[in-house]
N, C-alpha and C positions, 0 to 999 in steps of 0.2 A: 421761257415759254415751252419746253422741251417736257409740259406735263401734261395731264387731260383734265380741264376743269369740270364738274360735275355738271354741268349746263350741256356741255358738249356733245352726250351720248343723243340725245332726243333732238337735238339742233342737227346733227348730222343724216342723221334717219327721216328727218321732215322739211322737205325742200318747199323755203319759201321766201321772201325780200330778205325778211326781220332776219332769221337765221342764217344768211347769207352772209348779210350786212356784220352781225357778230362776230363769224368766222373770219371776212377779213380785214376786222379791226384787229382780231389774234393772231394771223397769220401773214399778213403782209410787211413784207421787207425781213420777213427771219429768213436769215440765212443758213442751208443744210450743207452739211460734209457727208459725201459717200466716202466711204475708206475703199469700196470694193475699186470702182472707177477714178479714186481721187481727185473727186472734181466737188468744187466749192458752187452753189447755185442760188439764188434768192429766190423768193417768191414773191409774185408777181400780182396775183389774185387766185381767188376761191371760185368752183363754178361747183353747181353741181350736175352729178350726170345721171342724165336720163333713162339709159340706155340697162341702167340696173334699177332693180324692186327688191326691197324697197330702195330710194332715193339715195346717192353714197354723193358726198362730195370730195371733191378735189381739189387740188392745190397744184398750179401751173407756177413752175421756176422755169429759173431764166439762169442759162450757162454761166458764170462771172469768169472761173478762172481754174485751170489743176494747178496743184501744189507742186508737181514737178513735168518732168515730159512736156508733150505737145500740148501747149497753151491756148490753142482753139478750136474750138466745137464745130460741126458740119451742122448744115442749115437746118437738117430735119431734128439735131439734137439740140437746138440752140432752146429749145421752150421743151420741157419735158412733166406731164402729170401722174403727179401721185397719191392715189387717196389719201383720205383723212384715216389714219387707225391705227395699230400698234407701231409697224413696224416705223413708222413716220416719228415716235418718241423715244426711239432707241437713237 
């Protein structure tokens, strides 16, 4: 799932049930690796946010686990949002 389906650019830019509901049929339970932070996280659900124009959504993960070191998250890191866009399919 690590690609951008051609649905996806107009679905992300136009906040509404349908397009919601899409995204987190494709985004939910995929699990990311940050290498910066080396922390492994799932995702939880899609929202999108208001707060930008046009509409941008997001994907809210949920801490799982680091690959090495201190093995867990503080409270305010335990659910962390990342938009939907490039740097999310690298």
């Amino acid at each position: 799932m690590n690609y951008k389906e051609d649905w996806e650019l107009s679905a992300i830019q136009t906040k509404n049930a349908a397009n919601e509901m899409m995204l987190n049929d494709k985004y939910q339970h995929v699990y990311l690796y940050d290498a910066y932070t080396d922390e492994v996280r799932r995702i939880v659900h899609c929202e999108g946010s208001t707060a930008n124009r046009p509409c941008r959504y997001t994907v809210v993960a949920q801490f799982i686990s680091k690959t090495s070191g201190d093995a867990e998250a503080s409270d305010e890191d335990e659910f962390v949002s990342y938009f939907i866009n490039d740097e999310l399919y690298m």
